[in-house]
VONUTI-981400 format. One record per residue (C-alpha): z, x, y; residue in one letter. Coordinates in steps of 0.2 Angstrom, whole numbers, plus 2048, in hexadecimal, padded with zeros to 3 digits. Layout:
<recs>
ZXYA...
</recs>
This chain:
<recs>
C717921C6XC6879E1D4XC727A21E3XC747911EEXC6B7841E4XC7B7771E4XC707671EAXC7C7581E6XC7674E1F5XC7373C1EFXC6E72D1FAXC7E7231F3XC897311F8XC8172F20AXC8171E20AXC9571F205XC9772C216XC91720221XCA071621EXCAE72221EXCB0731227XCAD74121CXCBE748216XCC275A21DXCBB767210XCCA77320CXCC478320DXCCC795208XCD27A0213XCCB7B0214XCD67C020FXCD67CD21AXCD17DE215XCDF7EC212XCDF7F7222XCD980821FXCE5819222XCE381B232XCF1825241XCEF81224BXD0080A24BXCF67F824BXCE97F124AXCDE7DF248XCCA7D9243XCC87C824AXCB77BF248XCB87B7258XCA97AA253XCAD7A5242XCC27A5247XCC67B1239XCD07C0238XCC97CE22BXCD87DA22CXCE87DD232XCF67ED237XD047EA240XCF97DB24DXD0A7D2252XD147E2256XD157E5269XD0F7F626FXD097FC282XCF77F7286XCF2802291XCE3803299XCDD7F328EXCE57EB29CXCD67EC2A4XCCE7DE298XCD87D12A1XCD77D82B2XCC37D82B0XCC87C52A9XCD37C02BBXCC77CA2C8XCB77BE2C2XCC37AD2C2XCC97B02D4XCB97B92DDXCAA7AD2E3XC9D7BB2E0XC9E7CD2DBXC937D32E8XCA27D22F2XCA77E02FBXCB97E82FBXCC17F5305XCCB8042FBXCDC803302XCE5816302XCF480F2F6XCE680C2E6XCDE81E2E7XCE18282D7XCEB8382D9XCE08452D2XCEE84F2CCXCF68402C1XCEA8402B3XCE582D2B7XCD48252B3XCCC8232C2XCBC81F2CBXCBF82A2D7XCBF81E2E3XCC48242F6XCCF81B302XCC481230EXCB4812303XCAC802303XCA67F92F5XCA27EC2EAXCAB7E32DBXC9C7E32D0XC9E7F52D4XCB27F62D0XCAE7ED2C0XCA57FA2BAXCB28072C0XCBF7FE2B9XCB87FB2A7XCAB8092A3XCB68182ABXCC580E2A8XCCA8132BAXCDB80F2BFXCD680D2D4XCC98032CFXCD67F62C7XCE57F82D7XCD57F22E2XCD07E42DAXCDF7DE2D7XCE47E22E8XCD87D92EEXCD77C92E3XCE97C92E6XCE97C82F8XCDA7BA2F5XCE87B02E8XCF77B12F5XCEC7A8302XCF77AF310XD087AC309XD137BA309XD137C72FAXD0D7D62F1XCF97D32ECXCFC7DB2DBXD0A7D52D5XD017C42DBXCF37CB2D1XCFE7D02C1XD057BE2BEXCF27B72C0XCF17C42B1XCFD7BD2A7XCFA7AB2AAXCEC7AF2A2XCF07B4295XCFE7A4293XCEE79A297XCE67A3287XCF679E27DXCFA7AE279XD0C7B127AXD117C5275XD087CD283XD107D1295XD097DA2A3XD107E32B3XD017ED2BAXCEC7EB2BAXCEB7FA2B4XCF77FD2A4XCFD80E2ABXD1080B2A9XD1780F299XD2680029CXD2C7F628CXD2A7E7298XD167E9297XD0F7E6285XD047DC27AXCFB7DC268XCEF7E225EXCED7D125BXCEE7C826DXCE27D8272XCD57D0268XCD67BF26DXCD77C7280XCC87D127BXCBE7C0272XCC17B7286XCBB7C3290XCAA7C6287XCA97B228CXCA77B929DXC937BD29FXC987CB2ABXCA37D52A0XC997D4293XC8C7DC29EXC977E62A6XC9F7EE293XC8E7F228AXC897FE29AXC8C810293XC8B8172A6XC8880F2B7XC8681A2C8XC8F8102D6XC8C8162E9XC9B8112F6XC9280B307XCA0813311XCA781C31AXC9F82B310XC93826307XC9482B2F4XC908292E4XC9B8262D5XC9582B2C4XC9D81F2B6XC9C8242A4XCA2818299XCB381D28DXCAF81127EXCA581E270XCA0811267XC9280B274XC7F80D26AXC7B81427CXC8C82027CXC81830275XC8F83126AXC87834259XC9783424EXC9C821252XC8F81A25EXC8C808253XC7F7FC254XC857EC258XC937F2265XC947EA277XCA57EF27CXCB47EF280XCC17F8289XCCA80A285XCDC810288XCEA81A287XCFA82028EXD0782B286XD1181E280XD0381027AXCF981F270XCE681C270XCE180C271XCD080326EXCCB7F126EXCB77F0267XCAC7E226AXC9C7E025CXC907D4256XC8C7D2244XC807CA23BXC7C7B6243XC837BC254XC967BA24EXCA17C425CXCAD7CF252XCBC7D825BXCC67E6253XCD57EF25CXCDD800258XCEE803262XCF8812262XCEC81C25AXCF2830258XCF083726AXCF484A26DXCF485627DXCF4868280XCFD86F28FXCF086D29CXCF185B298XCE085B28FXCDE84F281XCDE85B270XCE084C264XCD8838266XCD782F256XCD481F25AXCC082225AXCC5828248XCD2819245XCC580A249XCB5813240XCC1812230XCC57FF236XCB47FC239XCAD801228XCBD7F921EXCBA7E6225XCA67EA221XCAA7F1210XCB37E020FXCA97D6218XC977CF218XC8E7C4223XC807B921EXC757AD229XC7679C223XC6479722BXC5C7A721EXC547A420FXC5A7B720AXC6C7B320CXC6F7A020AXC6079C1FEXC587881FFXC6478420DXC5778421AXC4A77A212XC5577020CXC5D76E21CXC4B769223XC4675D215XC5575121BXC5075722FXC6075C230XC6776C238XC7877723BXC8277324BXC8778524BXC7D795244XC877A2244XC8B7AD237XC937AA228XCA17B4224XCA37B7210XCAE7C2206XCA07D4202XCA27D01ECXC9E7BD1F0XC8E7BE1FAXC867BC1E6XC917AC1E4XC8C7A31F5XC857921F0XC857841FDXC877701FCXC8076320AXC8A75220EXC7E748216XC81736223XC7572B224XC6573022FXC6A72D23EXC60733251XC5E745257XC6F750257XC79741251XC86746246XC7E749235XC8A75122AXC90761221XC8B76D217XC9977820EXC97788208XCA178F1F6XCA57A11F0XCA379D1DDXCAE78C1DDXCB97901EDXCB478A1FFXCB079620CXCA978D219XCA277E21FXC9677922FXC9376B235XC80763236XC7675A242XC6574E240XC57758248X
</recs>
């Protein structure tokens, strides 16, 4: 039988739909792929859209975030500011030290600027001032003149969020991720799900896919800022080793004790978001402090090509990869709720066959059905359908 041809619609079996509900399909879960050798201490592939995880190291151990705190304080600065033209004073407590080795945006006390301006300082540069002074600032917005520290008021916004998220391994105690404290951790696994919310946010995602940005302070000295983006992987990075098509993010970071650490964001085929996280990836200084070892661009390029060695994804709506779905789909006028990519098993994409479950005609986007989607006799998936 060729590839998708399994056709059992039948009126009666219609007609028998209209008066029950149709029973939930059981389909198989997917095994995740073996993670690769890699120096990462953790790590998690999460495809955010299709709610599948393709592999898995180590995704509930706590580890120090570091800087991919940053996803979450990009995530808490956009839920509490009214418009990020909004201008912000640098207060002389959130400057960067130039002597510590922070990431910074080399901000100056007293510059004025803007948050569209300190999100891109904070999440291309990763810059450490950038994050103290917008969570100083959305802090003192959140205490509403009640007494108190703005970013500690600003730190349990952070983590309130991440409750609201229903995440439960991952504490914060800074914007920035700088301290090495056992009381600040998360997860390979939270990070992803952390990293699937904030590309929700139409501004990060803009924000993330920029490889470099030049911001200007208005005063009191005028000057500019030259941001380079940290994340490799960018298509616009210039990196030719691991610049990847596909890529629109995410956020960078590493401290002595957290290791290199990378959370990724890219599309695949039928627009599925996909997120892959490395922590504590090998991380290695000489004695000037320059880094002489960072395997984490190393790590997740091994990640990467494991879950796609693994993995394939097809688009339901092509005659290439689903074949007779779509015409068949149009001769009943009926079409799929929901496009995106189907996630299959790499040796199965030859055993992908599909079967429609039709209602009763019915008007335009009324409920209409299912179709279900087999790997040789096992189910995979299933979408729902709608009348045109």
């Amino acid at each position: 039988m060729a590839v998708g041809r399994v056709h059992r619609i039948v009126w009666a079996i219609a007609l028998l739909m209209a008066l029950i509900p149709i029973a939930p399909a059981s389909a198989r879960a997917l095994e995740p792929v073996s993670a690769p050798d890699v120096t990462a201490q953790a790590a998690y592939v999460y495809d955010a859209t299709a709610n599948v995880e393709l592999l898995s190291l180590n995704s509930d151990v706590a580890r120090a975030p570091a800087s991919t705190v940053k996803i979450v304080t990009a995530m808490v600065v956009l839920d509490n500011v009214d418009t990020t033209d909004q201008q912000v004073t640098v207060d002389a407590e959130d400057v960067t030290d130039p002597t510590s080795g922070e990431s910074s945006m080399f901000l100056n006390a007293g510059d004025v600027v803007t948050v569209d301006q300190l999100l891109l300082g904070l999440m291309l540069p990763s810059g450490n001032d950038a994050a103290r002074t917008l969570a100083r600032f959305v802090g003192g917005k959140l205490l509403d003149g009640a007494n108190g520290d703005p970013i500690e008021r600003f730190v349990q916004a952070m983590n309130d969020k991440v409750a609201a998220a229903g995440l439960s391994h991952t504490h914060f105690l800074s914007p920035d991720g700088y301290s090495d404290s056992d009381d600040m951790y998360t997860t390979a696994y939270d990070l992803a799900h952390l990293g699937a919310l904030a590309l929700s946010y139409d501004k990060i995602v803009e924000v993330v896919s920029q490889s470099t940005a030049d911001v200007t302070s208005v005063g009191p000295e005028v000057h500019q800022m030259s941001l380079i983006n940290t994340n490799k992987f960018l298509p616009g990075s210039g990196d030719a080793a691991y610049a990847t098509d596909g890529v629109i993010g995410l956020k960078s970071g590493s401290t002595e004790k957290a290791g290199a650490c990378l959370v990724l964001a890219k599309r695949e085929r039928g627009g599925n978001l996909v997120i892959a996280v490395v922590m504590g990836s090998d991380l290695q200084y000489d004695d000037n402090s320059n880094v002489t070892v960072d395997d984490r661009w190393d790590d997740m390029k091994a990640v990467l090509g494991s879950v796609e060695s693994g993995f394939a994804w097809l688009n339901p709506e092509s005659t290439n990869d689903v074949p007779g779905l779509k015409d068949e789909m149009a001769a009943w006028q009926v079409k799929l709720h929901d496009d995106s990519g189907l996630v299959i098993p790499m040796g199965e994409k030859r055993n992908l066959s599909y079967r429609l479950e039709l209602k009763p005609a019915g008007p335009a986007k009324a409920d209409a059905g299912r179709v279900l989607f087999f790997a040789g006799s096992d189910q995979i998936a299933e979408r729902e359908l709608v009348f045109q």
